[in-house]
LUMBAFI-960982 format. One record per residue (C-alpha): residue in one letter; y, x, z. Coordinates in steps of 0.25 Angstrom, whole numbers, plus 5000, padded with zeros to 4 digits. Last residue first. Layout:
<recs>
aYXZ...
</recs>
This chain:
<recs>
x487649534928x488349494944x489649454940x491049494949x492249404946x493549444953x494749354957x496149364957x497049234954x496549174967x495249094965x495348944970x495348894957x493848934957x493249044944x492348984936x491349094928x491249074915x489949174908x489549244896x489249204882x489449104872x490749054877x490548924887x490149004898x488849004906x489349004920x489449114930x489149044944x490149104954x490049154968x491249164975x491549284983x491949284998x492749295009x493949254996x495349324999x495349394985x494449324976x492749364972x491949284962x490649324962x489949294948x488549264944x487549284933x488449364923x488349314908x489449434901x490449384895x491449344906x492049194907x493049184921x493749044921x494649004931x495048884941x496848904941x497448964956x497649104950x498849054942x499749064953x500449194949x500049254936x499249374938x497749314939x496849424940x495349424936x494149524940x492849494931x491749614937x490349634934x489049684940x487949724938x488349824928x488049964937x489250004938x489849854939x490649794928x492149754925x492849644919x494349634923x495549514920x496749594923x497849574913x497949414912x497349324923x498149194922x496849134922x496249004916x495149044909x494649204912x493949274903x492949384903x492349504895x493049474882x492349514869x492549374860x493949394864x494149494855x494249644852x495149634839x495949524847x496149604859x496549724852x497449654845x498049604856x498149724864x498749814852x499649704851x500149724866x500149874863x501049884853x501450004848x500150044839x500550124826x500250044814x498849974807x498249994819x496550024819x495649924822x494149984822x492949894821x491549904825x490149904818x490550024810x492150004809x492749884805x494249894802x495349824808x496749874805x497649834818x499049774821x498349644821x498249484813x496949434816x495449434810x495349594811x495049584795x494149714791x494549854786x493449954787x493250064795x493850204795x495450234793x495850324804x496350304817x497950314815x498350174817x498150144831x496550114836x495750004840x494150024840x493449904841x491849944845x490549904837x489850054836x490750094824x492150064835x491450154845x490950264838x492450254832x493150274845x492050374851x492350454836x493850464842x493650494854x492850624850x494050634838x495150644848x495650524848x496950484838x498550504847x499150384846x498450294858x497950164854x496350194856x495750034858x494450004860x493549894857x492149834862x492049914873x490649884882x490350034881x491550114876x490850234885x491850344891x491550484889x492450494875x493350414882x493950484896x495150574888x495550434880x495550364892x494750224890x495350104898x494349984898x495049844891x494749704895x495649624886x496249544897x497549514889x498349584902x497349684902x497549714885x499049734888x498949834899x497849904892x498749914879x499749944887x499250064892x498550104877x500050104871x500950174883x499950244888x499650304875x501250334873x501050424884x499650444891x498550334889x497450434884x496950314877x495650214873x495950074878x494449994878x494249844876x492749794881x493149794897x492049804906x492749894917x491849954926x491649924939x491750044952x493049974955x492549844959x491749914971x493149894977x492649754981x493149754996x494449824992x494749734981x494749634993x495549705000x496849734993x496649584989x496749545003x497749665009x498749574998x498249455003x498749505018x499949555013x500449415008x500049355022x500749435029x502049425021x501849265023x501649295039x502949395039x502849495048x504349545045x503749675039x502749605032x503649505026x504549645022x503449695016x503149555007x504849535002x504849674999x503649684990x502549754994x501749864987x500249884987x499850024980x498849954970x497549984968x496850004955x495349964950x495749874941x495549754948x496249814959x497749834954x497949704947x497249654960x498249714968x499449664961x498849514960x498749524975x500049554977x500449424968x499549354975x500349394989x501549334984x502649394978x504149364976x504749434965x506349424965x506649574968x505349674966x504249684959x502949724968x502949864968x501949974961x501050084961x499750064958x498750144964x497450194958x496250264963x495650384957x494450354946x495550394935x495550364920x495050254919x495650204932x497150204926x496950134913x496250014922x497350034932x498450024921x497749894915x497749844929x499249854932x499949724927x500949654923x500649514914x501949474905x502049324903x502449294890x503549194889x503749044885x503148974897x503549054907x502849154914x502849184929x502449294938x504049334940x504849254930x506249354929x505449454918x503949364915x502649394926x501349404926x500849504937x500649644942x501849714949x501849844938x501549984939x502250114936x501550204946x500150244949x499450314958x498350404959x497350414970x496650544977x497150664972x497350754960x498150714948x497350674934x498150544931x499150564935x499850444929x500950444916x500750314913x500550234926x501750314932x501250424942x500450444954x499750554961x499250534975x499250664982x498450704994x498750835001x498050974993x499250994985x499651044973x500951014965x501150934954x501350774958x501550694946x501850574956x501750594972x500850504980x500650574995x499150565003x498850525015x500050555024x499950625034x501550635038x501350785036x500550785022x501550685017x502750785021x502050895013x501650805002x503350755001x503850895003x502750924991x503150824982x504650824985x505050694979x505850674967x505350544966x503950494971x503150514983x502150414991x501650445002x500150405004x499750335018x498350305023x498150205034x497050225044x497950135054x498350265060x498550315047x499550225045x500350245059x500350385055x501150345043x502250255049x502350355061x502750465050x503450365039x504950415046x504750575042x504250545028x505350425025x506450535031x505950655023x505950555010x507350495013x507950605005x507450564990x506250634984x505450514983x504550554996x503550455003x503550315001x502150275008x501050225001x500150165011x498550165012x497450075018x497949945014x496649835017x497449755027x497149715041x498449785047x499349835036x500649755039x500249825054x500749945047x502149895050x502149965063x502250095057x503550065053x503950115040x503849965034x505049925043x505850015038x505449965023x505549815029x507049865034x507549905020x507049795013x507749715023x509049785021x508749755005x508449824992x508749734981x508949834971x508149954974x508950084979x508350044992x507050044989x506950194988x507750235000x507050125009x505750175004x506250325008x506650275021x505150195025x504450095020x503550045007x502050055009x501350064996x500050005000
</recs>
């Protein structure tokens, strides 16, 4: 939990608009060890402290977080400090190592240094090789659907925009097994939250295999502060869901069934392109699985029915005959303009940016100009893939962006997770059809004592099953199927 107190968050926030007297005290307040009894009963084991930022109230925010900091670790709480800024990286390691502080969180740290660092960086230029324990990312956003001035609403005659991390975390843990922070605030002035729209933030986080560095909004911590029963009972849903992902961690060890791979070294202008393909394809619930470009000659394409290379530069030629070996056996292969001209022209069916060919038994869809739009390249790609090889789908859901099918080690087992961002839509009776004909289903919701056990019905498709999901279900929810 990023926990926001003291003279140097004071000094930081203050230059904010809409700072406040009261702000100003709940930050005091915060730095007192007795407001670890916020904690007490909750599953927060480790607090982010503000720790140097290279202005002059680090010394004093390091000297005054003493008795705050061993009153942590007296309740077995951890505490990272968090440096940014201009800060002095070794003053601020040095003065970490002295308050006994867990570990310190510096970005594009350098030096060497046998104390616990946590690097972090924006999401697009992570560190991603850097020593220590955990990584941390930067850059993120409050996950939700949401219109400018219309807060989780979207009228009639717009396009509601979905915000979301998860397609960052997918990215993210293909290339690292360390674990993930995310970074980021709720939004500020004019937002009310409730406690679903915390939870949403964490289970955008969780499904994925992230975590997210919990972050209150001023209107919650300073409820907390007061004692507040309504601020109480906000922070206990949030300790609920923080805790129930705990209790099912297992979940992490399940592999990503998705049939539409991303092939790229995401750097650069890459990033920019294949990032927001992913991002745009989640919120389309295309199940996609991240491929590095450095990790794909070992990786299997098994279960991959397409795949998408969109970066500039051509794969070296090992990669590249992998690609084609995949696209003669059966696969689709999508590719910018520069590929090469084998295959044999055929009619796609629908109007695209791309030049299908049939290739072998498969095809390949090359662009017929440079790729700049990435929502497009989404579409199409959907289109060219199919719904006729979705995984699942969910009837009378707002879910858009994280809807997960996932599988156990040993295949026993399978996994449907589905969110429901838009606020107040997860109160509707729902609909979950998946390909596969599993025998039976446990349906598991934050808060439950208990899962329910579901009966998968034959569905009306030709093949797979329908599971009915209760009205009473929150707008999060998990299916795990016994094969």
């Amino acid at each position: 939990m990023r926990w926001a107190s003291g003279p140097l968050e004071i000094a930081l926030r203050g230059k904010t608009d809409g700072f406040t007297p009261q702000h100003k005290q709940t930050l005091e307040r915060f730095h007192d060890p007795a407001s670890l009894d916020i904690l007490k009963d909750s599953p927060i084991d480790c607090l982010v402290l503000s720790w140097a930022a290279g202005v002059p109230e680090d010394a004093v925010q390091q000297r005054s977080a003493t008795a705050l900091i061993a009153a942590a670790r007296q309740r077995n709480l951890a505490v990272a400090g968090w440096v940014e800024g201009s800060a002095d990286h070794a003053a601020a390691i040095a003065a970490a190592r002295a308050a006994g502080l867990a570990a310190v969180a510096i970005q594009d740290f350098k030096g060497k240094t046998d104390f616990p660092i946590i690097a972090w960086g924006e999401r697009a230029r992570m560190p991603w090789d850097a020593d220590g324990p955990v990584l941390a990312a930067s850059g993120n956003v409050w996950p939700g659907v949401s219109m400018p001035g219309s807060g989780d609403s979207a009228g009639p005659t717009s396009v509601p925009w979905l915000d979301s991390n998860g397609w960052f975390v997918q990215m993210a843990r293909a290339r690292t097994q360390k674990p993930l922070w995310l970074m980021f605030d709720p939004p500020g002035k004019g937002r009310t939250l409730t406690a679903a729209n915390y939870q949403t933030a964490i289970c955008d986080a969780e499904i994925t295999g992230g975590r997210w560095a919990i972050s209150l909004d001023e209107t919650l911590r300073s409820g907390l502060a007061e004692g507040n029963a309504a601020a109480r009972e906000t922070f206990s849903r949030i300790g609920a869901t923080v805790a129930f992902f705990g209790q099912h961690a297992a979940w992490q060890t399940f592999r990503n069934l998705g049939v539409f791979g991303v092939v790229s070294d995401f750097t650069g202008d890459n990033y920019d392109m294949s990032g927001e393909i992913l991002n745009l394809a989640a919120r389309r619930n295309l199940q996609f699985r991240v491929i590095w470009k450095s990790q794909a000659i070992e990786q299997p394409f098994t279960g991959l029915k397409a795949i998408v290379y969109a970066d500039k530069a051509a794969p070296e030629a090992p990669l590249r005959r992998k690609l084609m070996a995949f696209a003669q056996q059966g696969g689709l292969l999508i590719t910018g303009p520069k590929w090469g001209p084998e295959g044999t022209p055929t009619d796609p069916g629908f109007d695209t940016q791309f030049a299908v060919r049939n290739f072998g038994k498969g095809r390949l869809a090359v662009a017929k100009g440079d790729l700049t739009d990435a929502y497009q390249v989404a579409v199409d790609a959907q289109f060219l893939v199919s719904h006729a090889n979705d995984l699942v789908k969910v009837y009378n859901s707002s879910s858009s962006g994280c809807t997960l099918v996932a599988g156990s080690p040993d295949g026993k087992r399978a996994l449907v997770q589905v969110l429901a961002f838009a606020t107040g839509r997860g109160s509707s009776a729902r609909t979950v059809w998946v390909r596969e004909k599993y025998r039976a289903a446990s349906l598991w919701a934050i808060g439950a004592a208990a899962p329910l056990r579901i009966e998968p019905l034959p569905a009306d498709e030709y093949f797979g099953v329908e599971c009915q999901i209760p009205a009473a279900v929150p707008g999060y929810f998990a299916l795990e199927f016994e094969a």
